[in-house]
C-alpha positions in Angstrom: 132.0 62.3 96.2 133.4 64.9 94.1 130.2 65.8 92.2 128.8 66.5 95.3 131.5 69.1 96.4 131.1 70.2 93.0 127.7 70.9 93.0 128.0 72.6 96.8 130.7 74.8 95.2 128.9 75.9 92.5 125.6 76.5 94.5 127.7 79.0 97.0 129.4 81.0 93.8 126.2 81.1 92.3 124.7 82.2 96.0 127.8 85.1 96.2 127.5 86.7 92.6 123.7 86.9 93.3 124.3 88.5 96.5 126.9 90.7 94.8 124.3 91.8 92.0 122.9 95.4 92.5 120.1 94.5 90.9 119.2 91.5 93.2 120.1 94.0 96.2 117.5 96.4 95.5 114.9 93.7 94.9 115.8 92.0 98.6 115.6 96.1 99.9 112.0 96.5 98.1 110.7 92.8 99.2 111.4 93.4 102.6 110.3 96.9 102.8 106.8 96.3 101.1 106.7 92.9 102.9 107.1 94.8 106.5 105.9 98.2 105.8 102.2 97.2 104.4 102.0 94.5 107.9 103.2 97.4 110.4 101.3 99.9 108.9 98.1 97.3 108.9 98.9 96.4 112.4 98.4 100.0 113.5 95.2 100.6 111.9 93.5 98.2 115.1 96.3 100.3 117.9 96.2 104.2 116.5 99.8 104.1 117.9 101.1 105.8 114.6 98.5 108.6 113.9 94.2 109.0 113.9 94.2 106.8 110.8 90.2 107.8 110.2 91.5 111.2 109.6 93.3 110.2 106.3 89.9 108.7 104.9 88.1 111.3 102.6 84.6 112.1 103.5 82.9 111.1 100.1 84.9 107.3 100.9 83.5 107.4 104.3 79.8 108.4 103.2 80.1 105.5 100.9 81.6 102.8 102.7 78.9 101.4 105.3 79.6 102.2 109.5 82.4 104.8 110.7 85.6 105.5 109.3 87.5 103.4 112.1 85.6 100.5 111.0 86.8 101.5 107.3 90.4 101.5 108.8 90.0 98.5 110.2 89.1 97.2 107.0 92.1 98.9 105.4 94.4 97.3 108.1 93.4 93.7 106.9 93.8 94.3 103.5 97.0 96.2 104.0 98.2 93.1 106.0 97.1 91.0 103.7 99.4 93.0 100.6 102.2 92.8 102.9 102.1 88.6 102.7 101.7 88.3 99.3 104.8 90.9 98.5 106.7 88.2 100.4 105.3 85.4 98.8 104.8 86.2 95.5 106.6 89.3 95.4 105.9 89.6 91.4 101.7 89.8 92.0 102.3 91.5 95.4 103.8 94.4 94.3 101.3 95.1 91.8 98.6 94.6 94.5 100.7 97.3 96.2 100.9 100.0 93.5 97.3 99.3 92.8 96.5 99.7 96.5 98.7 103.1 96.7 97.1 104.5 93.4 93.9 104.2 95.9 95.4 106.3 98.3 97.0 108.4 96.4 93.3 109.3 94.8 91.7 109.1 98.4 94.4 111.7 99.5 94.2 114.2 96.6 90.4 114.9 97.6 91.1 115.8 101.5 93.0 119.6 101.2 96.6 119.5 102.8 97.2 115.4 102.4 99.1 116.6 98.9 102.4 116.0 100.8 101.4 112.4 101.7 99.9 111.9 98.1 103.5 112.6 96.7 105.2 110.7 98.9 102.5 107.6 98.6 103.5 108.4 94.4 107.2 107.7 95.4 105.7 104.5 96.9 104.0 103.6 94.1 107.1 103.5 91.9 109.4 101.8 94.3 106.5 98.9 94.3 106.3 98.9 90.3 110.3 98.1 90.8 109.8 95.2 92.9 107.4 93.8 90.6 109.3 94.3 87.7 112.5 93.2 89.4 110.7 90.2 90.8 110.1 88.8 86.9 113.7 88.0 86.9 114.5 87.5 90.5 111.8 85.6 92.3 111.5 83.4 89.1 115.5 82.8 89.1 115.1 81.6 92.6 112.7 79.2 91.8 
């Protein structure tokens, strides 16, 4: 019986120093963010609740992709959801998919004049998502 309350013991101080860990904090804060940020932001490509999404797609990307530039953003929306779910389960691949998938904005933004503000702040992005996957390598995997 006492291996048992043993084992529960050491299972919540492990639990509590893990929670106490900035490190493991800041992954947590960047799982959930680019778990529910990607899905919301997906979401709104079908409701245009947000903004006129096909206003952010550059014309060259629009000539190229076949139909309009809602049905683009529609497309975007899916995969954007799609980002979101893998960041929360399997944050390690998911926030690569997510910095890949921001270096495509970013690039889709610099060639429309005056989105250079949202290209920055999408660069900012693109960082925090590097330092969920990088903190992932050791956290996710400790988990496990």
């Amino acid at each position: 019986m006492s291996s048992v309350t043993t084992s529960t013991t050491d299972v919540t101080a492990r639990r509590r120093a893990a929670l106490a860990d900035p490190g493991y904090q800041a992954f947590v804060i960047l799982r959930t963010g680019f778990t529910v940020a990607p899905v919301l932001f997906g979401l709104d490509k079908f409701a245009d609740l947000l903004v006129d999404w096909p206003a952010y797609l550059a014309p060259w990307i629009d000539d190229i992709v076949p139909g309009s530039a809602q049905a683009a953003m529609y497309a975007v929306g899916v995969i954007e959801i799609v980002a979101g779910i893998v960041v929360a389960l399997a944050p390690r691949f998911g926030g690569w998919l997510v910095a890949g998938w921001l270096a495509g904005i970013i690039v889709n933004l610099l060639t429309i004049p005056g989105h250079y503000d949202v290209a920055l702040r999408d660069f900012g992005l693109l960082l925090g998502a590097v330092a969920l996957a990088r903190l992932a390598r050791k956290y996710h995997a400790e988990r496990n």
